[in-house]
C-alpha positions in Angstrom: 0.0 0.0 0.0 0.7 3.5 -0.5 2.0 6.3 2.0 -1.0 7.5 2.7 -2.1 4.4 4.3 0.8 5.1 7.1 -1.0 7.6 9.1 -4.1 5.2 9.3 -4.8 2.0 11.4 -7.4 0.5 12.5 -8.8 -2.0 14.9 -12.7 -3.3 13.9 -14.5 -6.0 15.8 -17.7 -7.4 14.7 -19.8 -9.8 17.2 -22.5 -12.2 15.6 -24.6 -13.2 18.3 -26.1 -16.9 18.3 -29.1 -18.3 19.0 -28.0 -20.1 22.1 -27.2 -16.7 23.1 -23.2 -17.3 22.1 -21.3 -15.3 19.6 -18.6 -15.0 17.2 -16.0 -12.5 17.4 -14.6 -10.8 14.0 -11.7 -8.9 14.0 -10.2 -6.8 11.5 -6.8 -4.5 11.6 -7.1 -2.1 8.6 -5.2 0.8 7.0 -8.0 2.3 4.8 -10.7 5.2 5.8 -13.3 4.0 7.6 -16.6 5.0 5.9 -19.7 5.1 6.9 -20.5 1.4 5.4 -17.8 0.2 8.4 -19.1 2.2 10.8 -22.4 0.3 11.0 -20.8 -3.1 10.5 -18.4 -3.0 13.2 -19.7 -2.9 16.8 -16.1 -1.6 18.1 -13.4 0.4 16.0 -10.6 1.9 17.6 -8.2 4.5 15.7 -4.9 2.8 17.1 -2.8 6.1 16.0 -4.8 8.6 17.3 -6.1 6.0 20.5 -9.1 7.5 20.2 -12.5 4.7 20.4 -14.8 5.3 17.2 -17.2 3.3 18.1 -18.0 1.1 20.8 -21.9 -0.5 21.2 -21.1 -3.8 23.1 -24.2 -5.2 24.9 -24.7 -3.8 28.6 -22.8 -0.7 28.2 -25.4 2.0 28.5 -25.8 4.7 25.7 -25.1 7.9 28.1 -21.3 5.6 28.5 -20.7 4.3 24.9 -19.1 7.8 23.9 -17.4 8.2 27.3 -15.1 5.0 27.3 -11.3 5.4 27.5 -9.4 4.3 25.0 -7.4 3.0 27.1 -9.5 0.4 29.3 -10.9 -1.1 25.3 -7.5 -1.6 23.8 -6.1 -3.0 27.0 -9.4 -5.6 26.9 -8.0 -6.5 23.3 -4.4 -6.5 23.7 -5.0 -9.6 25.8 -5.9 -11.5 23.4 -4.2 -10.2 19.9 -1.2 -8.4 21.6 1.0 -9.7 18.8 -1.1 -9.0 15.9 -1.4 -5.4 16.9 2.3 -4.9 17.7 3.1 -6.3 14.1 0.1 -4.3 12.6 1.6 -1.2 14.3 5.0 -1.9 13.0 3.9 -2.4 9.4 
């Protein structure tokens, strides 16, 4: 990819929620613009760079929170689990 790709990174997770009240967790590390089609795909997208959360509607986070959650306390929750993908994302 181009240069102008550099200055953008992304982390998008999308949850499909089964009938037997399960779900599947998709998860996505991008370096194009996030449009509007992503934005209501993804239930979480965090702009890595910037550490700023996009968008965050998980299930039992109230409305009046989703737009106050630190950055922080989402990436740490995901850095448990794809720490090394990140890093190398980040390093790419």
């Amino acid at each position: 990819m181009g240069s102008k790709h550099n200055k953008k990174r992304f982390f998008c997770v999308k949850y499909n929620i089964k009938p037997d009240k399960k779900f599947d967790e998709f998860v996505e590390l991008s370096k194009k613009k996030i449009g509007p089609g992503k934005m209501q795909e993804y239930t979480v997208i965090l702009d890595l760079l910037n550490e700023k959360v996009l968008k965050c509607e998980l299930p039992g986070i109230p409305l009046y929170e989703r737009d106050n959650i630190p950055y922080e306390k989402v990436i740490s929750y995901y850095r448990k689990f794809y720490k090394e993908a990140i890093n190398h994302f980040l390093s790419s």
